[in-house]
C-alpha positions, 0 to 999 in steps of 0.5 A, spaced: 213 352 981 214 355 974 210 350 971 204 352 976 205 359 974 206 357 965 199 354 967 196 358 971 198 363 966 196 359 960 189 358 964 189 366 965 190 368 958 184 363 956 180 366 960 181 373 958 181 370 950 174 366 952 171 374 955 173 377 950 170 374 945 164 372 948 164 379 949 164 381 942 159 376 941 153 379 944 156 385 942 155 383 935 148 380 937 146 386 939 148 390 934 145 385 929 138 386 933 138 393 933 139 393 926 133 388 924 129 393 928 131 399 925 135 404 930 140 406 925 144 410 931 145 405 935 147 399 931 152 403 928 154 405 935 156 398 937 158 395 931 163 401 930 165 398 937 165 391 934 169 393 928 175 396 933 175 390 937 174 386 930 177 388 925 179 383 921 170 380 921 167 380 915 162 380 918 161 386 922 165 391 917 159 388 912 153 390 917 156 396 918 156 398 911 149 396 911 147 400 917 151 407 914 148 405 907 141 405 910 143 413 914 145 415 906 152 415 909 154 412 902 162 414 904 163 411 910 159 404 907 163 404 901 170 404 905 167 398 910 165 394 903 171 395 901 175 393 908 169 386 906 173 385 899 179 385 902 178 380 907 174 375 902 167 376 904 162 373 900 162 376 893 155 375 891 152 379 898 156 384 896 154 385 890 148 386 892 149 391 897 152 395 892 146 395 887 142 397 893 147 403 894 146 404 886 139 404 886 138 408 893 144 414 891 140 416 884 141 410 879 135 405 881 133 404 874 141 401 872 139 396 877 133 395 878 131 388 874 137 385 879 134 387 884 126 385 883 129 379 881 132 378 888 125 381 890 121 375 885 125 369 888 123 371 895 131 373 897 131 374 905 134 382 904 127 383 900 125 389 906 132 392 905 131 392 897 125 395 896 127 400 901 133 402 898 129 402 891 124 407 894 129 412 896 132 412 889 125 412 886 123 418 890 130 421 890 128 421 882 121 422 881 119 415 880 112 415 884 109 409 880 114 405 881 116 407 888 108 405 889 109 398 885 116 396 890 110 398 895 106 394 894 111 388 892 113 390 900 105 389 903 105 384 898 112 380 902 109 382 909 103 386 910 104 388 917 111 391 917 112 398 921 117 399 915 113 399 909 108 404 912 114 409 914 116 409 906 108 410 904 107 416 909 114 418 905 112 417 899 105 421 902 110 427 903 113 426 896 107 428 893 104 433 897 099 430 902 103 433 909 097 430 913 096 423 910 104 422 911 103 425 919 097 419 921 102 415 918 108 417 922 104 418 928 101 411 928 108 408 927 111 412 933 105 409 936 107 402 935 114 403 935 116 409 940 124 408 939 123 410 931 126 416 931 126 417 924 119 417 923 119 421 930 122 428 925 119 427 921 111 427 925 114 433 929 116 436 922 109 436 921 106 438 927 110 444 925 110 445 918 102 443 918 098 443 923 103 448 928 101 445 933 108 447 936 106 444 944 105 437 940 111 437 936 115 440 942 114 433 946 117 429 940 123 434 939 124 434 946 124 425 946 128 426 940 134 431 944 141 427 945 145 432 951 152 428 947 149 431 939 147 437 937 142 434 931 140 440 927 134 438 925 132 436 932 134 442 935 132 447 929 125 444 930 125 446 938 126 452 936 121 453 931 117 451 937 119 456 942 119 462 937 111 459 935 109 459 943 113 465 944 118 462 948 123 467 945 129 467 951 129 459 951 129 460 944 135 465 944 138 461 949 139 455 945 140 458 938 147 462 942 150 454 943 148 452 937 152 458 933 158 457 938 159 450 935 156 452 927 158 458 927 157 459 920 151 455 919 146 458 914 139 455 918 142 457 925 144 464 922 138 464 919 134 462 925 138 468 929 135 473 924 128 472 924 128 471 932 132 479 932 126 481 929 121 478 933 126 481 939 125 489 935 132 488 934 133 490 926 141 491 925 142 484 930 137 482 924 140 485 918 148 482 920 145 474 922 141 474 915 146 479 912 151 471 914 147 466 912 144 469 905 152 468 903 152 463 905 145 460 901 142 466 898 136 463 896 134 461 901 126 463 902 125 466 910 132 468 910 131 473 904 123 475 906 127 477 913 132 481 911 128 485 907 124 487 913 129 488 916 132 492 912 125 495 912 125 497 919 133 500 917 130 505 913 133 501 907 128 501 903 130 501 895 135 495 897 128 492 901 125 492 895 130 488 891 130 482 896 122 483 896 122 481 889 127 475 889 124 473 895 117 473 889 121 470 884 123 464 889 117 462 891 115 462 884 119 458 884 117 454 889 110 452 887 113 451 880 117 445 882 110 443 887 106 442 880 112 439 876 113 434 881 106 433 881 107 432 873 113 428 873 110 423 879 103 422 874 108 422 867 115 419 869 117 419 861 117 426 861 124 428 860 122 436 859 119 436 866 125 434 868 129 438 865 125 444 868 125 441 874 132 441 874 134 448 871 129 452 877 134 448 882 139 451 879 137 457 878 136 458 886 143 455 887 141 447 889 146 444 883 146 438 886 140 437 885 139 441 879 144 436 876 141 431 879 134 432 876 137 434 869 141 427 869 134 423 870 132 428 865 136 424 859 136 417 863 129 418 860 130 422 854 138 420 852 138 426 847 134 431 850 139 437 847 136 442 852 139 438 857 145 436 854 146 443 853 144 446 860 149 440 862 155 443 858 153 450 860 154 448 868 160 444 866 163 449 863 162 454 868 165 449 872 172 449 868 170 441 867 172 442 859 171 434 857 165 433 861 163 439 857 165 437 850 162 431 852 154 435 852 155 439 847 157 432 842 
């Protein structure tokens, strides 16, 4: 009798042993699929699972640092190829997934010929290279080289879905908002589930065309009850605003501050909205908030300058006017730089303006950002170098201050 029962426990837990890994095997399938087909959210989903169940795959911890480096969430790939690294993974894959994560962070050029060299030899992660190097080269204003990769990519697979997204981001990159919107249209035509290509046509179709009705249909597609996705519900109020559907769009901005209480954007939303609504001192508290929070962003700044307006503060009104004038200005200068750094990459001086406006309108990290690329052009550039070791040293970082002013 005990025998029978070691037995039938024996057959019992192999069994369960036998489920739980065919279990996790689809599982792993599946996640591996929805990757190849570009639905970030849900791969990440099911190999966050996968992982839980596995902790000790290679595998999947490699497949999910793939898919969180492809959503810019560099941390969580970094921590997933670090879990890869102890558990002995193959050495020369993850060597390429860090130089893709180089090249997509902000440094393609420190990378570059080992990639396009994986790229000349026919390597089968040819799509995830150029892709990650496009995002670098347009995060850095390297358009003629984005536009290379571009054609590397046709050149490798004519027909791919993802290849034109990246053409209608690079069409957005230099200003050509309705080529980008056809593009991302024909793409949510022939692939309904991407998502990303999605935002951004209904972005346009706000931004562009305000063809508010349009857009409303996308953001509703795109709407996930279990997240509130800024953008996405953003953009549906700017939809609301635009049709005049003023209570929908309170209603939603009031769930939204209960869980981003401090949001700039949202506060921002809320403030316009008051005015649209008559109410000016509701107005000026909403805009008053988000303004410490980001003080140069634009509609903010023109709104609380009309809501001060209508509060009969007028010499306070005018200063925000002037800087709301000083900010656009601003704006239309970095459009042309961008247009002129896109048609001469080596110009180390349009880099270095580029970047001293950003930070002159409090975006340091882009401004940090784009005076870097200004010496990776131009090693001794000494504007930059000492815009550099003047921000280091507001910062209170003394070596890497000394460091510019050397």
């Amino acid at each position: 009798m005990v025998l029978v029962l070691v037995v039938l426990c024996a057959v019992g837990y192999g069994c369960y042993v036998g489920i739980a890994f065919y279990r996790d095997h689809r599982l792993y399938q599946q996640a591996e699929q929805t990757l190849a087909k570009n639905k970030l959210d849900e791969a990440r989903r099911l190999l966050a699972e996968y992982c839980k169940d596995r902790p000790r795959d290679p595998d999947g911890h490699f497949l999910a640092a793939r898919a969180a480096r492809r959503q810019r969430d560099f941390a969580d790939a970094d921590a997933h190829l670090r879990r890869c690294q102890d558990l002995g993974f193959e050495p020369d894959k993850l060597q390429l997934e860090y130089a893709m994560m180089q090249a997509q962070r902000d440094s393609p050029d420190a990378v570059e010929g080992f990639l396009l060299a994986k790229v000349r030899d026919d390597h089968s992660d040819t799509p995830v290279i150029m892709e990650a190097l496009i995002q670098g080269y347009l995060k850095t204003y390297q358009i003629p080289k984005a536009l290379h990769c571009l054609e590397m990519w046709r050149q490798h697979n004519a027909e791919s879905l993802q290849a034109l997204f990246w053409e209608g981001m690079i069409a957005e990159k230099l200003g050509n908002a309705r080529a980008a919107l056809a593009i991302f249209e024909a793409i949510v035509g022939e692939e309904p589930d991407n998502r990303e290509a999605r935002l951004h046509l209904a972005d346009l179709l706000v931004g562009v065309s305000k063809d508010y009705e349009r857009a409303l249909k996308h953001y509703e597609r795109l709407q996930w009850p279990e997240a509130k996705e800024l953008q996405v519900w953003l953009g549906t109020v700017a939809c609301k605003i635009g049709l005049n559907q003023l209570d929908e769009a309170e209603s939603i901005l009031r769930h939204l501050r209960a869980d981003y209480p401090d949001e700039p954007r949202i506060l921002s939303e809320c403030g316009q909205l008051a005015l649209r609504l008559s109410k000016p001192d509701e107005a000026e508290e909403f805009l008053r908030r988000a303004l410490i929070a980001d003080p140069y962003e634009p509609d903010a700044v023109y709104s609380y300058s009309q809501a001060l307006h209508q509060l009969g503060r007028t010499a306070e009104a005018k200063k925000y006017e002037e800087r709301h004038d000083a900010i656009r200005a601003d704006l239309r200068r970095l459009d042309e730089l961008g247009r002129q750094a896109a048609a001469k990459p080596q110009d180390a001086n349009l880099r270095y303006e580029m970047g001293m406006i950003f930070l002159r309108n409090g975006r340091e990290k882009d401004g940090v950002a784009w005076l870097q690329t200004a010496l990776q052009v131009d090693p001794s550039h000494a504007a930059t170098h000492q815009a550099l070791a003047d921000y280091f040293e507001r910062k209170s970082m003394k070596s890497e201050a000394a460091e510019h002013r050397r």
